[in-house]
C-alpha positions as CSV (number, residue, x, y, z in Angstrom):
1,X,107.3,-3.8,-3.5
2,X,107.0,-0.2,-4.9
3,X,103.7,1.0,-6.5
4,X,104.6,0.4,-9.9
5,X,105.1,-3.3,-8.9
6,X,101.9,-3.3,-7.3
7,X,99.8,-2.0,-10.1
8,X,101.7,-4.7,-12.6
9,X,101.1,-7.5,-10.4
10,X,97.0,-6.4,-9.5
11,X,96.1,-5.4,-13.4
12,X,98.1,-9.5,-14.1
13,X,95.3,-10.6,-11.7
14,X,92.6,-8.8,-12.5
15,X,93.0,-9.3,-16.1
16,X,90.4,-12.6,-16.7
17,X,87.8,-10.2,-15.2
18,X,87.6,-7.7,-18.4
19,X,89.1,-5.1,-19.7
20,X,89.5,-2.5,-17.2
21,X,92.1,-4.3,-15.4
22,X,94.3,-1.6,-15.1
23,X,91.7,0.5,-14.1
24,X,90.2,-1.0,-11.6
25,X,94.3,-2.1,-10.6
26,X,94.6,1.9,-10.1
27,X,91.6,2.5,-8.5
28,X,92.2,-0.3,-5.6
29,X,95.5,1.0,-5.2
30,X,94.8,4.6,-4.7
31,X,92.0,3.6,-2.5
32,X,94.0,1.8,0.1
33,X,96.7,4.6,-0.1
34,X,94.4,7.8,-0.2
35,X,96.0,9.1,-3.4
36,X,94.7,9.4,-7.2
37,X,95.3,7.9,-10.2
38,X,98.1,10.7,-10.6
39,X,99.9,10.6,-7.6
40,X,100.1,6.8,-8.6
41,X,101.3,7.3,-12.3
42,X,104.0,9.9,-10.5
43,X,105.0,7.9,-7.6
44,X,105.8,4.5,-9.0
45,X,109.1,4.1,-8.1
46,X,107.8,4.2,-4.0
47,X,107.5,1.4,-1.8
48,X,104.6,0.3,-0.5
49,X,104.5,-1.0,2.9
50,X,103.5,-4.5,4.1
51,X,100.3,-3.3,5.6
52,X,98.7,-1.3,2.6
53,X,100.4,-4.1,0.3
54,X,97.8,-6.8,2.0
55,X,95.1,-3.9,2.4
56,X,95.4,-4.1,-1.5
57,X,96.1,-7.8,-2.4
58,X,92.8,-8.1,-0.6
59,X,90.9,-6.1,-2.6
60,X,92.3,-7.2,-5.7
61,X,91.7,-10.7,-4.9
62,X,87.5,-9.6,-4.3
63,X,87.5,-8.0,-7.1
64,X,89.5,-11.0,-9.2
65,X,86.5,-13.3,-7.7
66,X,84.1,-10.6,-10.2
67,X,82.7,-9.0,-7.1
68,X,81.7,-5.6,-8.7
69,X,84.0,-2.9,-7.9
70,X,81.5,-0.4,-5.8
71,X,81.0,-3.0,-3.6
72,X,84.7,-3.8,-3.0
73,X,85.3,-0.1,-2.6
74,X,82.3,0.4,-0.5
75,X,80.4,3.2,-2.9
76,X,79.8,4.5,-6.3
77,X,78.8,7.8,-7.7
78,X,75.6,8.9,-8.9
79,X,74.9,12.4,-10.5
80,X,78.3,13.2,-9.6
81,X,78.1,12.4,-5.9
82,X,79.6,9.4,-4.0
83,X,77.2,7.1,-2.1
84,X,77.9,4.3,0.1
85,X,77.2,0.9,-1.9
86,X,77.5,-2.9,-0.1
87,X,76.1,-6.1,-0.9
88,X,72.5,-5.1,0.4
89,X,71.5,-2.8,-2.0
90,X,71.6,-2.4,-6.1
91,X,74.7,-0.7,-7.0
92,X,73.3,2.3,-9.2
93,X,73.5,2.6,-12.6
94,X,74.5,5.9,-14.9
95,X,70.8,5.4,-16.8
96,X,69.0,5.8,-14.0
97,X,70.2,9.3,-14.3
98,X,68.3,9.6,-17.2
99,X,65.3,8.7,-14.9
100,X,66.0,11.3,-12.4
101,X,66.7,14.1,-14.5
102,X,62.9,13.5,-16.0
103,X,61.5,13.8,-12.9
104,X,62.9,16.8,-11.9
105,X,62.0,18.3,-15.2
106,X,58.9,17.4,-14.2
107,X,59.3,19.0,-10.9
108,X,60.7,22.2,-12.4
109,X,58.0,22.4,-14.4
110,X,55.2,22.4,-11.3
111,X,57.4,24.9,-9.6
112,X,56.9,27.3,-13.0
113,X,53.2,26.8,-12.9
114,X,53.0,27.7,-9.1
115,X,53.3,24.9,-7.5
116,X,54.8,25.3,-4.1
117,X,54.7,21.8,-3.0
118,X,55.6,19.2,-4.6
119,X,55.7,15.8,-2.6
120,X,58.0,13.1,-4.5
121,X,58.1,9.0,-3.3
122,X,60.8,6.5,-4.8
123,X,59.0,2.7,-4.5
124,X,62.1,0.7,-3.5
125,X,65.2,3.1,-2.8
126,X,67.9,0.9,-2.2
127,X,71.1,2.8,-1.7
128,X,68.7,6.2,-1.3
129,X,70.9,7.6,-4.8
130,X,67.3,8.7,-6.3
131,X,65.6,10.1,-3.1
132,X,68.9,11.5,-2.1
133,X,69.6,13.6,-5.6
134,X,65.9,14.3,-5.8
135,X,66.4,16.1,-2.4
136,X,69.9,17.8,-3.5
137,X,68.5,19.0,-6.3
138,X,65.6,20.8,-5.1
139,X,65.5,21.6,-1.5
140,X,61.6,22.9,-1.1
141,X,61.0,18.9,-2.3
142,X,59.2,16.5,0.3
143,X,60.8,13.1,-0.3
144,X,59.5,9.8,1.1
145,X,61.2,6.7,0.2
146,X,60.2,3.0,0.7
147,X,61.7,-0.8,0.9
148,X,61.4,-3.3,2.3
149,X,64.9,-4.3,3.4
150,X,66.0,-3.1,6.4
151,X,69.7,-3.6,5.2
152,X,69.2,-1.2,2.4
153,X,67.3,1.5,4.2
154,X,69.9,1.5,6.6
155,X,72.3,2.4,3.8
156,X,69.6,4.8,2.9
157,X,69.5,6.7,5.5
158,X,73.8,7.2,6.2
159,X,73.5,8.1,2.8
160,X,71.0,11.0,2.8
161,X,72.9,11.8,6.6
162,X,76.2,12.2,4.8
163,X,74.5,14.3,1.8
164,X,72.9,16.6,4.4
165,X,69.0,16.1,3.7
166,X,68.6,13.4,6.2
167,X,66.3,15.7,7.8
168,X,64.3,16.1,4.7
169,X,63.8,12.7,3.2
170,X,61.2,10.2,5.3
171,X,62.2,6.8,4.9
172,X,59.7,4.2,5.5
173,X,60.0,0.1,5.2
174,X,57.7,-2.3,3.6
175,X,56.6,-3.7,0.5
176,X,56.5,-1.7,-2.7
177,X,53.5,0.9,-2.3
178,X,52.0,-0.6,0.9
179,X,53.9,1.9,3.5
180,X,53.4,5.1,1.3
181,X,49.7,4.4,0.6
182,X,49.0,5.8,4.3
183,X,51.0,9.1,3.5
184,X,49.6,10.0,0.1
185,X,48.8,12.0,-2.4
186,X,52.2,11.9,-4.0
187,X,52.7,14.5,-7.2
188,X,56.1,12.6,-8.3
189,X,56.2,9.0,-8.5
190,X,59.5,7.5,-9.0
191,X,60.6,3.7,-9.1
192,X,63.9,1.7,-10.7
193,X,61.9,-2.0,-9.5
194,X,63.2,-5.1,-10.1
195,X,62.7,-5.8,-13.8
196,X,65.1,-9.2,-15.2
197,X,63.2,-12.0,-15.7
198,X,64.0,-14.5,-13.1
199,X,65.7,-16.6,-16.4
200,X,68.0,-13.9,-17.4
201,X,69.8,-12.9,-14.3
202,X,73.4,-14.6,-14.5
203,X,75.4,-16.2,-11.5
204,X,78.5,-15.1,-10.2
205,X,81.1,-14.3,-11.4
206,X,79.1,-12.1,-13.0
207,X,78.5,-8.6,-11.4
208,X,74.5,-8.9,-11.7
209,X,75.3,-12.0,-9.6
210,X,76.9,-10.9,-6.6
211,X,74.0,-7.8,-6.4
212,X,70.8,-8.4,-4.0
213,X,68.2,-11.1,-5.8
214,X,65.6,-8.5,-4.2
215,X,67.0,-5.5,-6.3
216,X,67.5,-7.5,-9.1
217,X,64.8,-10.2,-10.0
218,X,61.6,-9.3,-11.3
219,X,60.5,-12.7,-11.7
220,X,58.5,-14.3,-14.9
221,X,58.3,-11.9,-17.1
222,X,60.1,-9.0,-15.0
223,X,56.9,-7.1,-15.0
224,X,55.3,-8.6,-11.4
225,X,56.2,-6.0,-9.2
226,X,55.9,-3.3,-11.8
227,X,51.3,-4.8,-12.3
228,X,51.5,-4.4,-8.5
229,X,53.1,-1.2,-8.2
230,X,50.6,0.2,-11.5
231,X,47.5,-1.4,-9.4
232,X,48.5,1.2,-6.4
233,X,48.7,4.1,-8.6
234,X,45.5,5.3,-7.9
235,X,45.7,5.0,-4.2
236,X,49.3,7.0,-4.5
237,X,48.8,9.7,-6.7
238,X,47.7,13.2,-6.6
239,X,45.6,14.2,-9.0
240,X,47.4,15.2,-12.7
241,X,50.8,13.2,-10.8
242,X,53.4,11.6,-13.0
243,X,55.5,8.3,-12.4
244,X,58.4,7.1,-13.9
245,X,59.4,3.7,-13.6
246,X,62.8,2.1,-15.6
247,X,63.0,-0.8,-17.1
248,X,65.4,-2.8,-19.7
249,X,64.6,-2.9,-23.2
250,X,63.0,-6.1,-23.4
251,X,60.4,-5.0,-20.8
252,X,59.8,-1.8,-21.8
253,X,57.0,-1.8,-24.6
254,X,54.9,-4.6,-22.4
255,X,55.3,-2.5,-19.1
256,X,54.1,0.9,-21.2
257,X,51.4,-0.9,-22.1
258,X,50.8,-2.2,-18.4
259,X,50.6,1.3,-17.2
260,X,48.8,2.6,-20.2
261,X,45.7,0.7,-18.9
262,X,45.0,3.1,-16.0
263,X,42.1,5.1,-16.9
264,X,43.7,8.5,-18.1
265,X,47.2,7.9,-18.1
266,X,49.1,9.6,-20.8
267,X,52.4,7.1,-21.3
268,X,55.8,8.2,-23.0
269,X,58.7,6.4,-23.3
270,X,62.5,7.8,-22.8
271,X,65.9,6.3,-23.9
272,X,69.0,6.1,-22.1
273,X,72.4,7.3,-23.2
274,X,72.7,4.6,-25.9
275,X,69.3,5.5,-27.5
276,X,67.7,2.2,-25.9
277,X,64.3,2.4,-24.1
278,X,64.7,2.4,-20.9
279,X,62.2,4.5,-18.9
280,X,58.5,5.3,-19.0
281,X,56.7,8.5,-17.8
282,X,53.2,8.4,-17.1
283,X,50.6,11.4,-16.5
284,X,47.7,10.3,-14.8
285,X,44.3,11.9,-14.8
């Protein structure tokens, strides 16, 4: 079989799982072989050898079951960076960008007005990608990062190690704000929660499916860990701190109005990269 072959036969397979068949067919491919997409397109007429040629039927038949492709890979990138993903933690998401970037326009902003520490917490870190850029992207910044899985701070931690602020990021297990109460005042409050309604999230063979029910279901109304998280606010924050906390469309006007009712707080909403709300920043007194 030469690599052409292979790449016909995968995208054929991989086809019922959506469009990016031969995408994904490409990516597989060039991940068992260590080459890229290029080296593929100029290589077709090479064989592949049995070994790497089971390597990649095994993948493709993982990812042919709908198993999302970071997990069948083993990472996905996140502001540009590469993180290790697996089946413990969320795989994360290009808006959540959108959610990083305003807090570290936020943090930028204390560092013009003086400010020469500025301590940052992310409620629920999962694969570490928001405590790990926060701490890449400003290296004077005290990160502390909670969850309550074991599993996912585990990935948490190899990932800050491999990023090289491993060192600079405490990581701490428990539920929600309950560990990080006992190290406040935070100045930066960040959180991606759990926020589908226990209805909405679909089975497998969708993606959503095969991801943690921890990292994904926000119960009821998707809101429940959000009023718990809100009710430790005060207990977390520094005074004048901001949180941001994303959320899906459908949850975002009832969670403004959730954090809205802690005296003081100054709430804005922010849209992702299709113009839908998806974030909220709040100032609090």
């Amino acid at each position: 079989m030469t690599v052409g072959d292979a790449l016909r036969a995968s995208t054929l397979r991989l086809a019922p799982v959506g469009d990016g068949a031969p995408h994904d067919a490409s990516l597989l491919l060039g991940h068992v072989l260590g080459r890229d997409r290029a080296w593929l397109m100029a290589h077709r007429d090479d064989p592949i050898d049995p070994a790497a040629r089971g390597r990649n039927d095994a993948l493709v038949r993982r990812r042919a079951s709908g198993e999302p492709l970071a997990y069948v890979l083993g990472e996905a990138w996140f502001f540009g960076r590469r993180f290790e993903v697996d089946g413990a933690v969320l795989v994360p998401r290009p808006e959540t960008e959108l959610l990083v970037e305003a807090a570290l326009s936020e943090i930028t902003a204390r560092r013009r007005r003086g400010a020469s520490l500025v301590r940052a917490c992310d409620v629920g870190t999962g694969s570490g990608a928001i405590a790990v850029t926060l701490a890449l992207e400003d290296a004077a910044l005290r990160v502390t990062a909670s969850d309550v899985s074991a599993a996912a701070l585990a990935v948490a931690q190899r990932n800050a190690d491999a990023a090289g602020v491993g060192a600079r990021i405490r990581f701490v297990a428990g539920d929600l704000a309950e560990p990080l109460v006992p190290l406040r005042p935070f100045d930066v409050i960040v959180a991606n929660l759990p926020y589908v309604p226990t209805s909405d999230i679909p089975p497998a063979p969708d993606a959503v499916g095969f991801e943690p029910r921890v990292a994904v279901d926000g119960c009821a109304d998707g809101l429940v860990l959000y009023r718990r998280l809100t009710a430790a606010l005060p207990a977390l924050a520094a005074p004048g701190a901001c949180a941001f906390f994303e959320a899906a469309p459908g949850t975002i006007e009832p969670l403004a109005a959730l954090v809205a009712a802690v005296p003081g707080a100054h709430v804005e909403i922010g849209e992702d990269y299709a113009g839908l709300e998806r974030w909220v920043a709040v100032t609090l007194p």
